[in-house]
N, C-alpha and C positions, 0 to 999 in steps of 0.2 A: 526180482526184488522182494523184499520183506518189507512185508505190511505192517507197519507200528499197531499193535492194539489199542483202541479205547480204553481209557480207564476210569472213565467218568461214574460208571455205574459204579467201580470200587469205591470211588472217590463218596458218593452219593450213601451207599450202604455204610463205610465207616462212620460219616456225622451222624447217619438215622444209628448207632449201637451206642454212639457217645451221648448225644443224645437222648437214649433212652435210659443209657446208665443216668446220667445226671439226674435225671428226674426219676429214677427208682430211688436215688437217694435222697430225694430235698424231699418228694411230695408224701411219703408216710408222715412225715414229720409235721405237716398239719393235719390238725382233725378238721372235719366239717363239723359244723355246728346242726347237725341234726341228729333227734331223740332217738333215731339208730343203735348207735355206736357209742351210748351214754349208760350211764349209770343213773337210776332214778334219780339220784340226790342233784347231780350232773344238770340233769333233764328240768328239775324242776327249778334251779337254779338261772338254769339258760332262759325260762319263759318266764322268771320276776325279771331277768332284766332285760327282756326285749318291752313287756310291757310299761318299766320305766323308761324306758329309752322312747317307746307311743306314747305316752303320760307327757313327755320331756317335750315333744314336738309339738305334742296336740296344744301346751302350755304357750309354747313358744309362737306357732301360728295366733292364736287369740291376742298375745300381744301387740306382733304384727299388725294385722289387722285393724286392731281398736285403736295402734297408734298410727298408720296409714289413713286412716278414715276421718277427716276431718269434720268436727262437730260443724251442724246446719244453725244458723238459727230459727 
């Protein structure tokens, strides 16, 4: 009698090539956001508006806050 082969492993390596194709092509396509791979102007840009973005929260907590907190007499 003839033994049918497994083909699971095939089966397992094609997803793992499609796979990694797809993601050779979606993931260039984003950059990370670190001073890496930036352009000074890039770089100094990215850290005014992470710092707005702390400014914006730290704003946002304090109103929180002062209006969670109910005045004592």
């Amino acid at each position: 009698m003839v033994q049918k082969r497994d083909r699971t492993n095939v089966y397992i390596l094609l997803l793992a090539i499609l796979v990694a194709a797809i993601a050779g092509y979606y993931l260039p396509t984003k950059r990370p956001e670190t001073g890496a791979s930036m352009t000074p102007k890039e770089y100094i840009e990215l850290v005014e508006k992470k710092k707005a973005q702390r400014l914006k929260f730290a704003a946002e907590e304090r109103a929180r806050e002062a209006g969670a907190v109910p005045d004592r007499p």
